[in-house]
C-alpha positions as CSV (number, residue, x, y, z in Angstrom):
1,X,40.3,-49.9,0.3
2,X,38.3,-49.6,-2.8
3,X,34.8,-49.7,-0.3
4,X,36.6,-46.4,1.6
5,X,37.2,-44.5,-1.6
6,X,33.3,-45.5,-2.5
7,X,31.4,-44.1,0.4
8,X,34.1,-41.4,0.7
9,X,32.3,-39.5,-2.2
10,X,28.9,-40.1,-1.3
11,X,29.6,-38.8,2.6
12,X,31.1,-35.5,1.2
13,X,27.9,-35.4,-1.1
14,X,25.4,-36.1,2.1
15,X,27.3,-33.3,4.2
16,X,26.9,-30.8,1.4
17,X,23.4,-31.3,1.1
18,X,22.6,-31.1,4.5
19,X,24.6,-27.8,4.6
20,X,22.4,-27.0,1.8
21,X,19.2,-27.9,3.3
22,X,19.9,-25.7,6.5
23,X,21.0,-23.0,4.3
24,X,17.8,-23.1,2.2
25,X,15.5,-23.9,5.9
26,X,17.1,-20.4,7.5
27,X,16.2,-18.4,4.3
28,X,12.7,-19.8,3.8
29,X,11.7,-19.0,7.4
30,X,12.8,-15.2,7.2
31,X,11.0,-15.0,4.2
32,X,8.3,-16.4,6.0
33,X,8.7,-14.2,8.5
34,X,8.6,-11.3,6.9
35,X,5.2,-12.5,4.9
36,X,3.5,-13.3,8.4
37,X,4.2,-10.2,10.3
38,X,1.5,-7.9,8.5
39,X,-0.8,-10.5,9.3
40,X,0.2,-11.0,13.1
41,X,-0.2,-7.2,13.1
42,X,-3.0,-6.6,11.7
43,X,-4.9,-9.2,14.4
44,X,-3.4,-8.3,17.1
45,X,-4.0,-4.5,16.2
46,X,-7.8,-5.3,15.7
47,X,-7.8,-5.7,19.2
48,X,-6.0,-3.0,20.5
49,X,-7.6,0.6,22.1
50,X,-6.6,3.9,20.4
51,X,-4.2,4.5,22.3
52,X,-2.2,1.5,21.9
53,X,-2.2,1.8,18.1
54,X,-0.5,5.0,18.0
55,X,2.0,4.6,21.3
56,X,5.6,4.5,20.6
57,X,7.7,2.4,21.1
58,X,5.1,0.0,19.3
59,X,3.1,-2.2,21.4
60,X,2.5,-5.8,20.3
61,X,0.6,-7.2,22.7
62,X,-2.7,-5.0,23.4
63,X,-3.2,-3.6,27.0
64,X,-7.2,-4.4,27.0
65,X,-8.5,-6.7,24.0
66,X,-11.5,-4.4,23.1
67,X,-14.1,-6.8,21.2
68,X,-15.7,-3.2,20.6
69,X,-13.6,-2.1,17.6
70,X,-15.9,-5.4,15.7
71,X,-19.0,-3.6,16.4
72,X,-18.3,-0.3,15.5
73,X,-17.8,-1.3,12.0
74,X,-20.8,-2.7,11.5
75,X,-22.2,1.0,13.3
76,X,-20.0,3.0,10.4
77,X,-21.1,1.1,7.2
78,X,-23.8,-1.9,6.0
79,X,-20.8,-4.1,6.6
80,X,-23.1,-7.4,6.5
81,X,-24.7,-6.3,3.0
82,X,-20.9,-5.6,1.1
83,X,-20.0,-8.9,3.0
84,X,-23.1,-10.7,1.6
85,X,-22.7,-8.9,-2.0
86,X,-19.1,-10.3,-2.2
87,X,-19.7,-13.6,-1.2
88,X,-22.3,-13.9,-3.2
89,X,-20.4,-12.1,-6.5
90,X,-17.0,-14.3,-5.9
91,X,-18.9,-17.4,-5.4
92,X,-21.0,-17.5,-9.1
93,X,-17.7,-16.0,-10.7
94,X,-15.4,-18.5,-9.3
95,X,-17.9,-21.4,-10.3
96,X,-18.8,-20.0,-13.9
97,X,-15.1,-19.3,-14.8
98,X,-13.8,-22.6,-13.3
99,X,-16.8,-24.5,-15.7
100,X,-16.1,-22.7,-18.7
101,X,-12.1,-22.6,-17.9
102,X,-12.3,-26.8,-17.9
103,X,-14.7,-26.8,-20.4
104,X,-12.1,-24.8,-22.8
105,X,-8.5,-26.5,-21.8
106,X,-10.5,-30.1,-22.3
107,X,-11.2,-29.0,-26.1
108,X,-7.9,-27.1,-26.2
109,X,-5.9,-30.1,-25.2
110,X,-7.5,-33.3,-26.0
111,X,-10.1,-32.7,-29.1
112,X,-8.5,-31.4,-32.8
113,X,-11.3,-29.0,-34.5
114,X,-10.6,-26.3,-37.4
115,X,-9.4,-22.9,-35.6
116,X,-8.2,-24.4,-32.2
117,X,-4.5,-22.8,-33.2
118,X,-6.0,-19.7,-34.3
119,X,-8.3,-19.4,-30.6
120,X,-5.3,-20.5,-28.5
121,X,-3.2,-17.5,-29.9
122,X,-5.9,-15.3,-29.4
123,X,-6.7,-16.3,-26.3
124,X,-2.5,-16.1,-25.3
125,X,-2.8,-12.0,-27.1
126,X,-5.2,-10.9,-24.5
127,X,-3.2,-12.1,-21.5
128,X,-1.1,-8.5,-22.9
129,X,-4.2,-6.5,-23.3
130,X,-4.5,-4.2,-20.2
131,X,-7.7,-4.9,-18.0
132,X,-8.3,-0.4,-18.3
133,X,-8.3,-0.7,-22.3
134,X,-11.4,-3.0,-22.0
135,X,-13.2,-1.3,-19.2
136,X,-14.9,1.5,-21.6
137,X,-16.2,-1.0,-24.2
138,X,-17.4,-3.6,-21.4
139,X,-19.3,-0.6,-19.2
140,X,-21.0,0.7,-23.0
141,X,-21.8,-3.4,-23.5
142,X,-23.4,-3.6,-19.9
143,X,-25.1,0.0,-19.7
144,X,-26.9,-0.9,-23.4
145,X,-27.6,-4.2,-21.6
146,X,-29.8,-2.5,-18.4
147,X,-27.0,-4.0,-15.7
148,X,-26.0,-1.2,-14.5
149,X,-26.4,-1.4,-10.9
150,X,-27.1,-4.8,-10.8
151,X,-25.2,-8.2,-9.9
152,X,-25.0,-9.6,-13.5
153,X,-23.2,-6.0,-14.3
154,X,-20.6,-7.4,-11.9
155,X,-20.6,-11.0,-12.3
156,X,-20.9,-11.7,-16.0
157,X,-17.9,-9.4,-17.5
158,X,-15.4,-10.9,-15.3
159,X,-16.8,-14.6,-15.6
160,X,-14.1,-15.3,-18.6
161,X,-10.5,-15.3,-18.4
162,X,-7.4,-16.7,-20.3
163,X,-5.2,-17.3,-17.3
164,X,-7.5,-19.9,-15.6
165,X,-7.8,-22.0,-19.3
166,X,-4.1,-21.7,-19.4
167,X,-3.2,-22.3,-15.9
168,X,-5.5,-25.8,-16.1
169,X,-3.9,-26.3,-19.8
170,X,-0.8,-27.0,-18.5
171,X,-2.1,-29.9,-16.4
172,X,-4.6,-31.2,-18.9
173,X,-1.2,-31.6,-21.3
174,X,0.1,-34.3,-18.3
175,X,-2.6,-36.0,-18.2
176,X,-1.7,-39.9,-20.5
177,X,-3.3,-40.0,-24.3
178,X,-3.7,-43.5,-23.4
179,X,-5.9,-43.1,-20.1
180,X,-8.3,-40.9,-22.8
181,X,-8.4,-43.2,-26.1
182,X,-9.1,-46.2,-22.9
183,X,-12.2,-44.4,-22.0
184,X,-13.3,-43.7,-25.6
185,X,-12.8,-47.6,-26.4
186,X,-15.0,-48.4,-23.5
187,X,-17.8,-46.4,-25.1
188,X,-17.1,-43.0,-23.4
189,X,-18.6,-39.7,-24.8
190,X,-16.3,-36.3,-25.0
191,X,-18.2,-35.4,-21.8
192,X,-17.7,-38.4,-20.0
193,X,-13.9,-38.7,-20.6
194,X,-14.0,-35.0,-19.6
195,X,-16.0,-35.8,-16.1
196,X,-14.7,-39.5,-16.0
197,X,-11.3,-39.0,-16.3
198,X,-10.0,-35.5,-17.1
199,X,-11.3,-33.7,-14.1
200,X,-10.5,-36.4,-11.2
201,X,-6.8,-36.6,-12.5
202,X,-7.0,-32.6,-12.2
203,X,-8.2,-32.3,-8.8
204,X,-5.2,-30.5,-7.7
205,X,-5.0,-28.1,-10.7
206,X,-8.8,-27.4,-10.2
207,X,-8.6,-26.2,-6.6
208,X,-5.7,-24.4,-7.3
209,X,-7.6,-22.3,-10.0
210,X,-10.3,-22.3,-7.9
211,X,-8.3,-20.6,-5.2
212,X,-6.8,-17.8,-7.7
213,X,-10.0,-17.4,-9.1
214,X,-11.9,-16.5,-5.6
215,X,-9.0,-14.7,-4.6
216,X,-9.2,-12.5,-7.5
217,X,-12.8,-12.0,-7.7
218,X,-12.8,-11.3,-3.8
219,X,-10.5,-8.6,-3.9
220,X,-12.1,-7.1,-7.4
221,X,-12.6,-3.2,-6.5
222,X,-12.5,-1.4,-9.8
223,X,-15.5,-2.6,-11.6
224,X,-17.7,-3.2,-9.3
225,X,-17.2,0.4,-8.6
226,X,-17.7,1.5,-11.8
227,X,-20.7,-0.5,-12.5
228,X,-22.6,0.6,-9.3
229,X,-23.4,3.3,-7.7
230,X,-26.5,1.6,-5.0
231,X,-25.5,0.7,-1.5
232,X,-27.4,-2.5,-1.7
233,X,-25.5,-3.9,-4.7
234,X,-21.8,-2.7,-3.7
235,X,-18.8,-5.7,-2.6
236,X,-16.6,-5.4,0.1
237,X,-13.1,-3.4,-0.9
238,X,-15.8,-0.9,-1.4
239,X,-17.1,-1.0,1.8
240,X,-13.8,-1.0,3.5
241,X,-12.9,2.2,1.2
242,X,-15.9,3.9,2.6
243,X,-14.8,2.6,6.3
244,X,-11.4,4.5,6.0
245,X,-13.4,7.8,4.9
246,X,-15.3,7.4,8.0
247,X,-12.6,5.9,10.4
248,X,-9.4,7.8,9.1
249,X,-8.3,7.9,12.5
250,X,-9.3,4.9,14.3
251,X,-7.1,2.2,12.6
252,X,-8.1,0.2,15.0
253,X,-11.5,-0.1,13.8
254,X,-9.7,-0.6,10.1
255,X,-8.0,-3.9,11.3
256,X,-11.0,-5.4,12.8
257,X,-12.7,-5.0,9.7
258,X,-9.7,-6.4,7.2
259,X,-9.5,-9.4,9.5
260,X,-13.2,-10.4,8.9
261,X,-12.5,-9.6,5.2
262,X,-10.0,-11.9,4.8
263,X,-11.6,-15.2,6.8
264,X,-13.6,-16.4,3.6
265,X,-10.1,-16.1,1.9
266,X,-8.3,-18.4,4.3
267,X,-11.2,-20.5,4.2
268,X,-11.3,-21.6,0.9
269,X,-7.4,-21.8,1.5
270,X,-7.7,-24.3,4.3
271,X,-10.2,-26.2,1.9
272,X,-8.2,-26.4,-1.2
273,X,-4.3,-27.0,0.7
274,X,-4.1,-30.3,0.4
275,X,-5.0,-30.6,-3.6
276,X,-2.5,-27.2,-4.0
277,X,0.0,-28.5,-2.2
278,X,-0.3,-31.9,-4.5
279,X,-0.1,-29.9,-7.9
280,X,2.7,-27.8,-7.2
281,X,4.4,-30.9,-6.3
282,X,3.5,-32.7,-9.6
283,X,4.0,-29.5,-11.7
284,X,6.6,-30.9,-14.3
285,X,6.2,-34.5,-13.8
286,X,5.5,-36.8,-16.3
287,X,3.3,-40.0,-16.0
């Protein structure tokens, strides 16, 4: 009798979290849903004639796959050079800020120096300064500087940013006291403990910096724009602004272009899911 009135509790329990479960399952893949059909639309579109684009009732599935609407973007703009300008651009900011962004959080969270206080609520103030207030004062700093229309006009204003030193802060604070002051008594220097034991325990925070970071260089439009005004040292949300002036009609043409825009993106995404996937699953987990 007791037994019954023991597992009678934790059955109720079970059924109610299964319930729960499929509850949350149904919601997540509608969400999902909704997030993957402007990507299943835009792919299949790149395929599509003119005349399918604009039919209605809306056809999915493309009556002739035209491979064409790929080369004509490359016929309407230097597609190859914006493409070779952003990769180029994302990759040195995404390294410099993830170096200097380690570099600080390590000093932030694990050394004690005069000032660190002072620094760490300066650095938090200017996550509520607006990017435009700055823009003026950086374009004087680079035009006195000569880098106007050049790839350290682009590169080196945006190398530094609070979010990214935050962001790996909050994983740096997880990491054990005890696993540092163990390298230190083995005869461990502040840079070893930082490459010896910091950074392999924050693989997962790294990469998933390392994915914000090149997502948000990638898709950077403003600046570079402001700070250029050749062809030859112009990124890629520029190029495809200049595409829709000369395509406004073939959308088409628009698609294919987006999807080649975006394949570096999902790269460095199929890269880096693993560690991601790993460090929002520790998030708020103690050792």
């Amino acid at each position: 009798m007791s037994k019954q009135k023991n597992t009678e509790p934790l059955r109720i329990r079970r059924k109610h979290l299964n319930g729960y479960q499929w509850y949350v399952f149904v919601m997540l893949s509608i969400g999902a849903l909704f997030m993957l059909f402007p990507f299943v639309w835009m792919i299949l579109s790149a395929f599509k004639t003119k005349a399918d684009v604009y039919a209605y009732p809306p056809r999915w599935i493309p009556s002739e796959w035209k491979w064409e609407n790929f080369a004509k973007v490359f016929d309407m703009i230097p597609f190859w050079r914006y493409y070779f300008n952003s990769i180029l651009t994302s990759v040195i900011e995404t390294v410099l800020q993830i170096v200097i962004s380690v570099f600080a959080a390590y000093s932030i969270t694990k050394l004690n120096y005069p000032g660190k206080k002072l620094f760490l609520a300066f650095m938090r103030s200017s996550l509520f300064v607006p990017t435009v207030v700055t823009m003026i004062p950086m374009y004087l700093l680079v035009a006195s500087l000569g880098w106007l229309d050049s790839y350290a006009g682009i590169i080196f204003p945006q190398v530094t940013t609070a979010f990214t030193t935050l962001l790996l802060m909050s994983y740096f604070d997880s990491i054990p006291k005890d696993l540092v002051d163990s390298a230190k008594l083995d005869g461990c220097g502040y840079f070893r403990v930082l490459t010896r034991v910091i950074v392999p325990n924050a693989k997962g925070a790294i990469s998933t910096a390392t994915l914000f970071s090149f997502l948000g260089n990638w898709k950077s439009y403003t600046w570079p724009l402001i700070v250029t005004t050749k062809t030859e040292y112009r990124t890629l949300p520029i190029g495809l602004k200049y595409l829709m002036q000369e395509s406004s009609s073939e959308y088409q043409v628009m698609m294919a272009a987006s999807l080649m825009a975006i394949l570096p993106v999902l790269i460095i995404f199929i890269f880096c899911e693993k560690q991601l996937v790993r460090s929002i699953t520790l998030t708020g987990m103690k050792s």
